[in-house]
C-alpha positions in Angstrom: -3.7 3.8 -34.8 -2.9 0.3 -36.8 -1.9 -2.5 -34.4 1.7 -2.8 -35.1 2.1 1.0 -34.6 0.6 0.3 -30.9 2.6 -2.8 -30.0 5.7 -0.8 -30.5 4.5 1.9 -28.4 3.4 -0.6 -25.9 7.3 -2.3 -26.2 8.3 0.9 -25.7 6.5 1.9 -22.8 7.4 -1.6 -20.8 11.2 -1.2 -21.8 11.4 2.4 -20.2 9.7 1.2 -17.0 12.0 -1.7 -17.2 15.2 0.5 -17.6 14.1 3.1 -14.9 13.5 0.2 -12.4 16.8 -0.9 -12.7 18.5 2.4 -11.5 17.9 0.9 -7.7 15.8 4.4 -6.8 12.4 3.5 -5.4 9.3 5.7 -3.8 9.6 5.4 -0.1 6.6 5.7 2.1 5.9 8.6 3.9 6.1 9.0 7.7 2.3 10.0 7.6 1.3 6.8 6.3 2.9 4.8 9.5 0.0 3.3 11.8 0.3 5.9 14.8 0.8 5.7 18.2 -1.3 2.7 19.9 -3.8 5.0 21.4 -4.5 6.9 18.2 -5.0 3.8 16.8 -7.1 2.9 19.7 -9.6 6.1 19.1 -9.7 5.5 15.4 -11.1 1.8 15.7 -13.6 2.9 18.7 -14.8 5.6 16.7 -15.7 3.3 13.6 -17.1 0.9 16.0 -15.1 -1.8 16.4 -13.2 -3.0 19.6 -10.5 -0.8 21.6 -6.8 -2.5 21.1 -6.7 -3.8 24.6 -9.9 -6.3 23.6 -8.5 -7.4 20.4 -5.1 -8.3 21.7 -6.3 -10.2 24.1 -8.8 -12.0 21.9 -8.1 -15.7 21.5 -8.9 -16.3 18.1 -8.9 -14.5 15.1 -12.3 -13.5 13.4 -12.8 -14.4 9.9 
């Protein structure tokens, strides 16, 4: 494909996510990709090893 050819279809391609952006309809998140319940989130951080919800809400400082 020459260069100009591709530029257009590039053009092309930006205007028509442009244009369908602009219709106000947007990909909401689902309900499954919420956080959880406190205690689920609880067991998920113990199992990967880190501390429980109760000790890093009560933590002082923030780790960095």
């Amino acid at each position: 494909m020459d260069d100009n050819r591709l530029f257009k279809l590039k053009v092309v391609a930006m205007v028509a996510v442009i244009l369908e952006e602009e219709g106000g309809e947007f990909i909401r998140p689902s309900s499954q990709r919420d956080r959880g319940e406190e205690w689920a989130r609880d067991h998920r951080r113990v199992i990967i090893g880190r501390r429980n919800l109760f000790r890093a809400k009560s933590k002082r400082s923030s780790s960095r």
